[in-house]
C-alpha positions in Angstrom: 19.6 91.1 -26.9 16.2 92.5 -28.0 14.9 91.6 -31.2 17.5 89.4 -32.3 17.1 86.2 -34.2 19.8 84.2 -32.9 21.7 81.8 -34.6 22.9 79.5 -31.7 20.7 77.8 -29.0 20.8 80.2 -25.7 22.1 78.7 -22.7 20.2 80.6 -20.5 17.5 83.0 -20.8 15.3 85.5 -18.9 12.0 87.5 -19.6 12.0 91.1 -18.9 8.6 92.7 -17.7 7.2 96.7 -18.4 7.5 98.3 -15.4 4.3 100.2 -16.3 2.3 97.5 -17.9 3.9 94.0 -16.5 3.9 92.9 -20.4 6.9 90.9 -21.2 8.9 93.4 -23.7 12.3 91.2 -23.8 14.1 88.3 -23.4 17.6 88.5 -21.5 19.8 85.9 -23.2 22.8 84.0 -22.4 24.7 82.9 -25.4 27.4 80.9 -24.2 28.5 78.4 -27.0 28.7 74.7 -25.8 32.1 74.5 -27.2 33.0 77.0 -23.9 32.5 74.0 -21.7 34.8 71.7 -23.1 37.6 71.9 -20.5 35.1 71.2 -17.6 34.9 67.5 -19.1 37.0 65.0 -18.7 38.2 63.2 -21.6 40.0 60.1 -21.3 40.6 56.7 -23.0 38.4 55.1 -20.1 35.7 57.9 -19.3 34.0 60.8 -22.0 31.0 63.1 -21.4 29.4 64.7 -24.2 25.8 66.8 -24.3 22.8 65.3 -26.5 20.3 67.4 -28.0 17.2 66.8 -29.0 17.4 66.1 -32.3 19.8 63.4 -31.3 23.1 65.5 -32.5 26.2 65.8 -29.8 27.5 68.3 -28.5 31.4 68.3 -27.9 33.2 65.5 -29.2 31.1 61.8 -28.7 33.4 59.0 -28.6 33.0 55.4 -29.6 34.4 53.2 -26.8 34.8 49.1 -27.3 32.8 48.1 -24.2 31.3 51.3 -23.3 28.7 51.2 -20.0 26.4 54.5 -20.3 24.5 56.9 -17.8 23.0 59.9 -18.7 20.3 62.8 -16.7 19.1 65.7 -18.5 20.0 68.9 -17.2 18.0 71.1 -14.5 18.6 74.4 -16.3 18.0 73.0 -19.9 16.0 69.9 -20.1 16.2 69.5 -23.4 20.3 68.9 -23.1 21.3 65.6 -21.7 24.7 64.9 -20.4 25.9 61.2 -21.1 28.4 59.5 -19.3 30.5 57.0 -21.4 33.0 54.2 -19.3 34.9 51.5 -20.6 33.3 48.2 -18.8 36.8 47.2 -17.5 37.3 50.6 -16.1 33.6 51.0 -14.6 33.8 47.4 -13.3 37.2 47.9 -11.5 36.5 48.0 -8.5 34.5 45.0 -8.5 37.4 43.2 -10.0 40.1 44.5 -7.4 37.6 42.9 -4.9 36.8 39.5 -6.5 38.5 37.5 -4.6 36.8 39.1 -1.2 33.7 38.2 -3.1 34.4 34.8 -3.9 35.9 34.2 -0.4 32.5 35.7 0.9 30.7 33.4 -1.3 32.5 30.2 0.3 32.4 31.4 3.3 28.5 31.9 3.5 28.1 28.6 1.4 29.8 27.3 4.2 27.7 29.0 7.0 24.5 27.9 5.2 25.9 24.0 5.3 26.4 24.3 8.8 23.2 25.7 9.3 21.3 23.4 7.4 23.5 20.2 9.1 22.0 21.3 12.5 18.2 22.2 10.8 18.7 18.5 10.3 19.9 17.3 12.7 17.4 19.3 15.2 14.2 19.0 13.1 14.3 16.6 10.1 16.2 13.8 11.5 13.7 13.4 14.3 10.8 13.3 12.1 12.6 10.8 9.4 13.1 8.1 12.6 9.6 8.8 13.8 8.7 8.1 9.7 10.5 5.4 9.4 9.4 3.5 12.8 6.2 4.2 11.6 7.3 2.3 8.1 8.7 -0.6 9.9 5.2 -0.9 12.7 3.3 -1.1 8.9 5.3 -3.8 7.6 6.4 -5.8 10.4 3.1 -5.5 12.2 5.1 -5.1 15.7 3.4 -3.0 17.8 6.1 -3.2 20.2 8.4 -0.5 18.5 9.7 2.7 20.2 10.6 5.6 19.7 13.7 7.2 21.2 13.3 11.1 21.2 14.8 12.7 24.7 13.1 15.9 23.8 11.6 19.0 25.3 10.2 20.2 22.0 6.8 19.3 20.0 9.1 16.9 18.5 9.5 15.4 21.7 6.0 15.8 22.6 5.4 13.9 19.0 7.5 11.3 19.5 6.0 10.6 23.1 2.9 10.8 22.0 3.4 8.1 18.7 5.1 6.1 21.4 1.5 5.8 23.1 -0.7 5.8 19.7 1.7 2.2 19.1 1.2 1.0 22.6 -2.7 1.2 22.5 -2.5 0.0 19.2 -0.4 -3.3 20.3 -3.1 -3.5 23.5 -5.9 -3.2 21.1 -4.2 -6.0 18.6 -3.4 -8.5 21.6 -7.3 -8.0 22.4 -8.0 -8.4 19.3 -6.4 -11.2 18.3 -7.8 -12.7 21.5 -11.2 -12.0 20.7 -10.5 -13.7 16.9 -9.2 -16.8 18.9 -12.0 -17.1 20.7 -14.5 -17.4 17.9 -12.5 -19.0 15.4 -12.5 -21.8 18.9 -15.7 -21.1 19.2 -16.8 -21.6 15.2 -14.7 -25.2 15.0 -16.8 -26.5 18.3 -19.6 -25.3 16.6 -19.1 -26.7 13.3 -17.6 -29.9 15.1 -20.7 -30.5 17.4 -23.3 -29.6 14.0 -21.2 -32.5 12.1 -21.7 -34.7 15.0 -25.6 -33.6 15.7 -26.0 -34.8 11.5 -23.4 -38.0 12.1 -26.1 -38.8 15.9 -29.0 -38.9 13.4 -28.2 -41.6 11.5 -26.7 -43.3 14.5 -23.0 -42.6 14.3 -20.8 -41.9 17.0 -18.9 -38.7 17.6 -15.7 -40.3 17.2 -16.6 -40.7 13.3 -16.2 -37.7 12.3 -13.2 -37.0 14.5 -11.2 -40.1 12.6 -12.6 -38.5 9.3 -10.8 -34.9 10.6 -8.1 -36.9 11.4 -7.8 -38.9 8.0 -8.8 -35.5 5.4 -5.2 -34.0 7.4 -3.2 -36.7 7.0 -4.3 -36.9 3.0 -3.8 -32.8 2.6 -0.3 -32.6 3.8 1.0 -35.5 2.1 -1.1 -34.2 -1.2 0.9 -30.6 -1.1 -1.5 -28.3 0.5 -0.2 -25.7 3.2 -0.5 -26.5 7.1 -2.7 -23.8 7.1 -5.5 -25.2 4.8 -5.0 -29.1 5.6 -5.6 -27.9 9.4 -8.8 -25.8 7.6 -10.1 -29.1 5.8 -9.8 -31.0 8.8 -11.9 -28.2 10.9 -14.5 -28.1 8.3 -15.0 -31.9 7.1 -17.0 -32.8 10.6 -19.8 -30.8 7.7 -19.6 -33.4 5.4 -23.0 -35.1 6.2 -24.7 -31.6 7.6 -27.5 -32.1 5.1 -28.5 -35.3 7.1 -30.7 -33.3 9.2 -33.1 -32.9 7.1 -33.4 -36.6 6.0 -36.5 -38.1 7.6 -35.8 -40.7 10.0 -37.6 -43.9 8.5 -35.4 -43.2 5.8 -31.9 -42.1 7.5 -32.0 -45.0 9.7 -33.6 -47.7 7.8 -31.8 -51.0 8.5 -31.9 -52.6 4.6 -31.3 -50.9 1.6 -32.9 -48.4 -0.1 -35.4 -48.2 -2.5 -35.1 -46.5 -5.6 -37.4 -43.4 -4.4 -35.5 -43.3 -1.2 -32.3 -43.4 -2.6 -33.5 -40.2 -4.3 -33.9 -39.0 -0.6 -30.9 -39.5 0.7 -28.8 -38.1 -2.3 -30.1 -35.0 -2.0 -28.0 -34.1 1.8 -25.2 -33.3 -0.5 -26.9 -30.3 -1.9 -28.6 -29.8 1.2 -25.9 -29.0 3.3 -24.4 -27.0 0.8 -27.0 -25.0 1.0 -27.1 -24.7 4.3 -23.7 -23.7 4.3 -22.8 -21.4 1.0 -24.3 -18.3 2.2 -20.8 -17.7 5.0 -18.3 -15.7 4.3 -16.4 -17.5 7.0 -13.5 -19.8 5.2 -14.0 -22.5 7.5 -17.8 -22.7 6.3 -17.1 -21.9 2.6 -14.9 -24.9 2.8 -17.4 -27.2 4.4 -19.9 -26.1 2.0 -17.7 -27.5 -0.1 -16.8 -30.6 1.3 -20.7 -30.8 2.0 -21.7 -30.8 -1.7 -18.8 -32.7 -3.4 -17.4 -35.6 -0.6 -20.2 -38.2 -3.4 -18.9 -37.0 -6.0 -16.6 -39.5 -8.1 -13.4 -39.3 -10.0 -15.0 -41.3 -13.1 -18.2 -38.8 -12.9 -20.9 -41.5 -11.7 -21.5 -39.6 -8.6 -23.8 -37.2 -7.2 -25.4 -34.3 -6.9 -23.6 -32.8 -10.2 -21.8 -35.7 -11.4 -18.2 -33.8 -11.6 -15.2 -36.0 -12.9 -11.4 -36.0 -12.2 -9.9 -32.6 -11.1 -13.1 -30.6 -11.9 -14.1 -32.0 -8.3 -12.4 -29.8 -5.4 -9.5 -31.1 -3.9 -11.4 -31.1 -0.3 -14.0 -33.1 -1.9 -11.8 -35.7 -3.4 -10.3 -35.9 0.2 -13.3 -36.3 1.9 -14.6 -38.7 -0.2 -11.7 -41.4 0.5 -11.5 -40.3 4.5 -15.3 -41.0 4.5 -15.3 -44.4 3.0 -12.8 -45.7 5.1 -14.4 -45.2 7.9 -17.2 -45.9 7.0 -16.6 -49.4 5.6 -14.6 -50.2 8.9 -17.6 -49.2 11.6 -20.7 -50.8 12.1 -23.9 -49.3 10.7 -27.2 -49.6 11.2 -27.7 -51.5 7.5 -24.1 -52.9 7.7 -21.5 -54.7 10.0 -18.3 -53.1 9.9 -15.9 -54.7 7.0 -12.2 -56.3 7.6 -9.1 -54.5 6.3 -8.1 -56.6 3.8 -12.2 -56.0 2.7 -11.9 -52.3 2.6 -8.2 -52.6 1.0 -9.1 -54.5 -1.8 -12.0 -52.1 -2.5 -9.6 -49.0 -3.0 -7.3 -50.8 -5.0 -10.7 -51.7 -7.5 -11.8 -48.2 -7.0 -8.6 -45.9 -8.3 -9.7 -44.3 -10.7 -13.2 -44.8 -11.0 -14.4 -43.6 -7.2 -11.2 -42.1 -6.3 -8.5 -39.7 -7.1 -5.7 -42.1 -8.0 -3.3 -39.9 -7.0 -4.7 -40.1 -2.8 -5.4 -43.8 -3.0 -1.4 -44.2 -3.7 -1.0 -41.4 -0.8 -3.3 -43.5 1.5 -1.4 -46.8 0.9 2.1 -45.1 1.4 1.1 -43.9 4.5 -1.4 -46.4 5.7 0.8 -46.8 9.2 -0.8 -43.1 10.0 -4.5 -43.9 9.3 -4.3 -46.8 11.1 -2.9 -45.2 14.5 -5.8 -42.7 13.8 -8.0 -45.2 13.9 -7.0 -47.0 17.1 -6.6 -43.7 19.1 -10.2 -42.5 18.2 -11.7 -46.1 18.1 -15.2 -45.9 19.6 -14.7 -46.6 23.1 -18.4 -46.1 24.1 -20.1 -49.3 21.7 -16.8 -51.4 23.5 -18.5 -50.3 26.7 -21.7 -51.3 26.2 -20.7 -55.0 24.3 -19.2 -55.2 27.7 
């Protein structure tokens, strides 16, 4: 066809060359109408094929299925035709459906597989390292270094496990030296605070044995007052302190045998603060609490005493304490400006001084459980000043 205007699309066409010139001269067509290749495509309720052209017109007849799932290419020959593919869903999807159940039953069955699997993950690798976890849990809470860890393994987990085993052992070595160690200078900060209280008590020439009874007595009054084991045991370690400030009285005045003047009186009042401040700088508790006791045990429930002239419950508890254990035994030894006073003496005196000197509240305790002070008394009595009457 040479020179022909054609009024359908060719299917196929080819150049023809001068033999003479190698000019293209003519076109060799092939004018085969699409409606020739209708019986080459199926056409069914399920599947259709049908050509697009550019323009977006069909070629052959284009169905409109329900569900339809499409694929198309465009052709080798004639790229600007493309050949769709049109499938109902059921129809493309049917052999997925035939095998559904396989599928499910694959599905269970690798659900299944990956339970199993993960079970002995566990057991082999988590487990292990939720006991070694939780050991380490209970070693934090209980504070027993003793605990083990039972891991028969070859592994890095059993290498773990051995080696948390020895981490806990050192640790519980470390502890029991530790603890020994703490022992040793909590001993060794009571005989020190002990033998300072009886160094201040030698000054004003007291015996040893007075500030043993007034350990013994501050005890007695803390326990039956309310106060823990723990801190009554505390005030009795720290109330040897009372009279620290003592050493730094001068002599003529500590141990003067009549009474003070007004001047010295001035003196001797101030040991309170001075042994407080001797004393307030420790972080120790032992210490803070005989600073305390140093700087309150003159101090009086009515607010007459010294050195700040506190009243009732502003005064600390170990004060208040120390104050009563103090006075009793004071009254009842001999002192250089004093003989020692009778019971009944002394007795009378606390009964007068509830509520002005004392807590009221500890002078009811004391009488209730006078029995104890008493045996105090006789089982620290000062054996040495019998010795030399003799």
């Amino acid at each position: 066809m040479i020179g022909k205007v054609l009024d359908t699309a060719p299917f196929f066409s080819v150049p023809v060359y001068s033999t003479f010139t190698r000019e293209e001269i003519a076109e060799l067509v092939v004018d085969y109408r699409i409606e020739n290749f209708r019986h080459y495509f199926s056409d069914s309720p399920q599947r259709h094929y049908y050509l697009l052209y550019p323009d977006g017109k069909s070629g052959l007849r284009q169905t409109l299925l329900e569900e339809p799932i499409k694929a198309s290419r465009k052709l080798d020959v004639k790229p600007e035709l493309t050949i769709v593919l049109e499938e109902e869903k059921a129809f493309a999807y049917r052999l997925l459906y035939k095998y559904e159940r396989w599928f499910v039953l694959l599905l269970i069955a690798g659900a299944v597989f990956i339970s199993i699997a993960a079970y002995y993950v566990a057991t082999g690798l988590i487990r292990p390292v939720i006991t070694l976890s939780d050991t380490a849990k209970k070693v934090t809470r209980t504070q027993d270094y003793t605990q083990q860890v039972s891991l028969h393994r070859d592994d890095e987990i059993g290498q773990l496990s051995n080696s948390f085993n020895m981490m806990i052992l050192g640790m519980d070595n470390a502890l029991g030296e530790i603890t020994t160690l703490n022992k040793e200078i909590e001993d060794t900060q009571r005989e020190v605070v002990f033998t300072m209280g009886s160094i201040g008590e030698s000054r004003s020439k007291e015996t040893g044995n007075h500030v043993k009874r007034v350990a013994e007595y501050s005890k007695i009054l803390a326990l039956h007052y309310g106060l823990e084991e723990s801190e009554a045991e505390m005030l009795k370690q720290a109330s040897p302190m009372h009279d620290i400030g003592k050493v730094a009285i001068p002599d003529a005045i500590l141990n003067k045998p009549g009474r003070f003047d007004e001047h010295e009186r001035r003196i001797m009042d101030t040991h309170a603060a001075l042994g407080y401040e001797m004393l307030k700088h420790s972080n120790r508790a032992l210490l803070k609490a005989a600073a305390i006791v140093a700087n309150e045990h003159h101090e009086k429930w009515d607010g007459s005493g010294y050195p700040r002239k506190l009243a009732g419950e502003d005064i600390h508890i170990y004060g208040r304490i120390t104050a009563i254990a103090d006075v009793f035994d004071a009254l009842g030894s001999d002192r250089v400006y004093k003989k020692a006073w009778d019971d009944e003496r002394i007795f009378a005196l606390f009964k007068e001084e509830r509520g002005k000197h004392f807590d009221p509240a500890l002078v009811d305790i004391f009488f209730a459980h006078l029995d104890e002070f008493l045996t105090v008394r006789e089982h620290f009595k000062d054996i040495v000043e019998d010795d030399n009457q003799v």
